[in-house]
N, C-alpha and C positions, 0 to 999 in steps of 0.2 A: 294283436299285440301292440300295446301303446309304447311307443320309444320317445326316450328323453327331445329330440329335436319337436317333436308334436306338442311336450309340456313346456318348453323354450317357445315354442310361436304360440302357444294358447296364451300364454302369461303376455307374451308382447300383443296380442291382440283383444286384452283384456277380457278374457274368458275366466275367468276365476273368481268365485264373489266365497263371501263367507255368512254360512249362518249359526246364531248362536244358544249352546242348547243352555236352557235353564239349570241352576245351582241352588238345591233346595235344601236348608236349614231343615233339619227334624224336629228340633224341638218344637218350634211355631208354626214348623212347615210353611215355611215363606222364603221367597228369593232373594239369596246373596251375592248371585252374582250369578255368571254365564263362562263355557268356554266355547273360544272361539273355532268354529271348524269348514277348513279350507271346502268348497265345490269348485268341479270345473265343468261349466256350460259347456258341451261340443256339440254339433250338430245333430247327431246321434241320440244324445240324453244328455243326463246333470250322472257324473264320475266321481263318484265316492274318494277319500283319499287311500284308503287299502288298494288300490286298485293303479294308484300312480307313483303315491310318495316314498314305495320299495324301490321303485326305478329310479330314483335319484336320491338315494343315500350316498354319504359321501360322496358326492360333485358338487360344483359348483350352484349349481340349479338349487340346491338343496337350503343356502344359505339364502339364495334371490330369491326364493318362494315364501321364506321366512322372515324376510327386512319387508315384502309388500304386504303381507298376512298384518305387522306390526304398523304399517302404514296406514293399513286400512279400517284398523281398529281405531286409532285415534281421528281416523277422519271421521266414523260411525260414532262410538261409541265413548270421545275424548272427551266429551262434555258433559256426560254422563254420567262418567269415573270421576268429574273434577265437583260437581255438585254434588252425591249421593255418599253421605257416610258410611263405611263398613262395609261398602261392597267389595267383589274383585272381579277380575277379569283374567284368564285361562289362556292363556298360549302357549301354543306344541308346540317344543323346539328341539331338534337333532343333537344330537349329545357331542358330534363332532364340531357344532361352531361355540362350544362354551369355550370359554376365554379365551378367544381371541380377539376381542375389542368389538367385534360388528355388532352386536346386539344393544353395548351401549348406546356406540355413534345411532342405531338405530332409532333408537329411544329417545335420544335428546334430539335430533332431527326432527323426528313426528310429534316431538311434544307429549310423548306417556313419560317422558324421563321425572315430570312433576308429579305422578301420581304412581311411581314406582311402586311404591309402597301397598298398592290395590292392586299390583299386576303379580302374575304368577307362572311362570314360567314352569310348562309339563314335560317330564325328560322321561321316554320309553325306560324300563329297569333293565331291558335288554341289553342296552348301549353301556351300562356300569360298572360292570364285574373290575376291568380292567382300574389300575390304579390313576393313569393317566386323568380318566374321569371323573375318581374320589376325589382327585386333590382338587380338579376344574370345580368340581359341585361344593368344594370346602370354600377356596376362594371365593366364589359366588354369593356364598351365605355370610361368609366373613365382611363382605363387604354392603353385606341390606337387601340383594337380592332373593326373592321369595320362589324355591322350586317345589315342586310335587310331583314325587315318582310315581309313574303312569303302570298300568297293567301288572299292577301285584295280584299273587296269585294264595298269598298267604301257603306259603310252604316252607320249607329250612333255608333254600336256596335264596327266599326273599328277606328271611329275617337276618339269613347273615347280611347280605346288602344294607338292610337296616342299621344293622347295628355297627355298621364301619361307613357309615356318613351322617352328614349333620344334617340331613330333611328333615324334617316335622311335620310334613303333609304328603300323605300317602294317597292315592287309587285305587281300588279293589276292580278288577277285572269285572267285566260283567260276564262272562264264561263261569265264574266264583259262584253266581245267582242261580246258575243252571241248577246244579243240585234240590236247592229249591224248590225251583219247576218241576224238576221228575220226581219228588218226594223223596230224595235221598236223603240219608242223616247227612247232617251238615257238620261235619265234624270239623269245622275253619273256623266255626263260631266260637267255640270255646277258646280258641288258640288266637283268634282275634280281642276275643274278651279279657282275657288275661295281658294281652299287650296295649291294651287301650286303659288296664289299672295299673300299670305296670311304666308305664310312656307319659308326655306330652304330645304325644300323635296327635293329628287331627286325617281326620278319615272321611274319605267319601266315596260314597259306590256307584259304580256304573253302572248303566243298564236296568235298572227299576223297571220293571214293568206289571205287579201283580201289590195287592194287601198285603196276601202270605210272605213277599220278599219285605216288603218294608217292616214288617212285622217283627221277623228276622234279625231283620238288620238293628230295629230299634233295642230288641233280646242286646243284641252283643255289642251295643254303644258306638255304635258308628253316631256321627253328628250331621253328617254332612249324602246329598243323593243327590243322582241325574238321572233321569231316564222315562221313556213316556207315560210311565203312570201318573205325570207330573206335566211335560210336556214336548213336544217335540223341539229338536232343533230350529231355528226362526230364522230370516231376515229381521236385521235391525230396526225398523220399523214396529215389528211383531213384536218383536222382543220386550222394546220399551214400551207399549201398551199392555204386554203380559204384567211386566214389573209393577209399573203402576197401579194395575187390577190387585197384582198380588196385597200392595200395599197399603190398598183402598180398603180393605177388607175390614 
């Protein structure tokens, strides 16, 4: 069992690196960007964040691991977002530090605050029910910053959340995909398809991994995919030679 003091001295002995998984345009099927996704090296193996970032919701940890994640992007990938038109860049953020200032100060510090405008801030939909939240995600947009609600599951429960905040980028669960897989009717597609003619949505699905999904997904107008039919998550390095190839093409 991993306890919060263990991910407090991993972080201060800089065990935590980020790799970043490809953002694939359907239509051209070419990369528009990346989200960023925390590891933590321990001597043991590489720790997924399922596996840690439930142990430090709501603490303080939760915010520190989120101002270095944004620190660490601009040191990767700041030069990247400030030359390349139309891309963006994905980061996870805990629904409990929206607005309370740290995310700015964070941004203008690291120097993403110039290229705000290509970054994208992912808020689980779990964290939103509550109104506290809607007004936090209302401010946020009112003021230019760009969120996308994370692990939609395309059910009533998601579309009322939909329909009582101002997002306009959505994530489809890749658990959504699964039916797919086992040849189930996919009965989300329709109910997706009608709110993608219906909306200004932009949509992107998680978890790609087969023909038959992307196939699917292109049926009911999603625009936007992640997942390894496409490519794995990367280090930085990786990444901006993936992008390059993509755009060699």
């Amino acid at each position: 069992m991993i306890r919060p003091d263990e991910i407090q001295n991993g972080l201060d002995k800089g065990e935590f690196f980020i790799e970043y998984l490809p953002i694939i345009e359907l239509d051209q099927v070419r990369c528009v960007g990346a989200e960023a996704l925390v590891r933590w090296q321990r001597p043991t193996g590489v720790v997924l964040p399922d596996d840690f970032i439930p142990l430090i919701e709501h603490t303080p940890l939760s915010g520190l691991l989120t101002y270095w994640v944004i620190d660490q992007v601009a040191l990767e990938l700041g030069e990247w977002l400030k030359a390349q038109p139309g891309v963006e860049l994905h980061i996870n953020v805990p629904p409990e530090i929206l607005g309370r200032g740290g995310l700015e100060y964070a941004a203008q510090k690291s120097g993403l605050q110039a290229v705000r405008d290509k970054i994208v801030l992912e808020i689980t939909e779990r964290g939103l029910p509550d109104q506290l939240g809607l007004d936090a995600l209302d401010q946020a947009t009112r003021r230019g910053i760009r969120i996308a609600l994370d692990d939609i599951r395309i059910d009533p429960a998601s579309v009322l959340v939909l329909s009582r905040s101002n997002v306009r980028i959505i994530k489809i669960d890749k658990s959504v995909l699964q039916d797919v897989s086992d040849g189930r009717a996919t009965s989300w597609v329709a109910a997706l398809s009608a709110l993608l003619k219906t909306t200004d949505l932009e949509v992107i699905a998680e978890g790609v991994e087969t023909a038959e999904q992307l196939a699917v997904l292109r049926t009911a107008g999603v625009q936007r995919a992640q997942g390894h039919y496409f490519s794995p998550a990367l280090r930085a390095d990786a990444f901006l030679a993936y992008f390059r190839h993509q755009a060699g093409r």
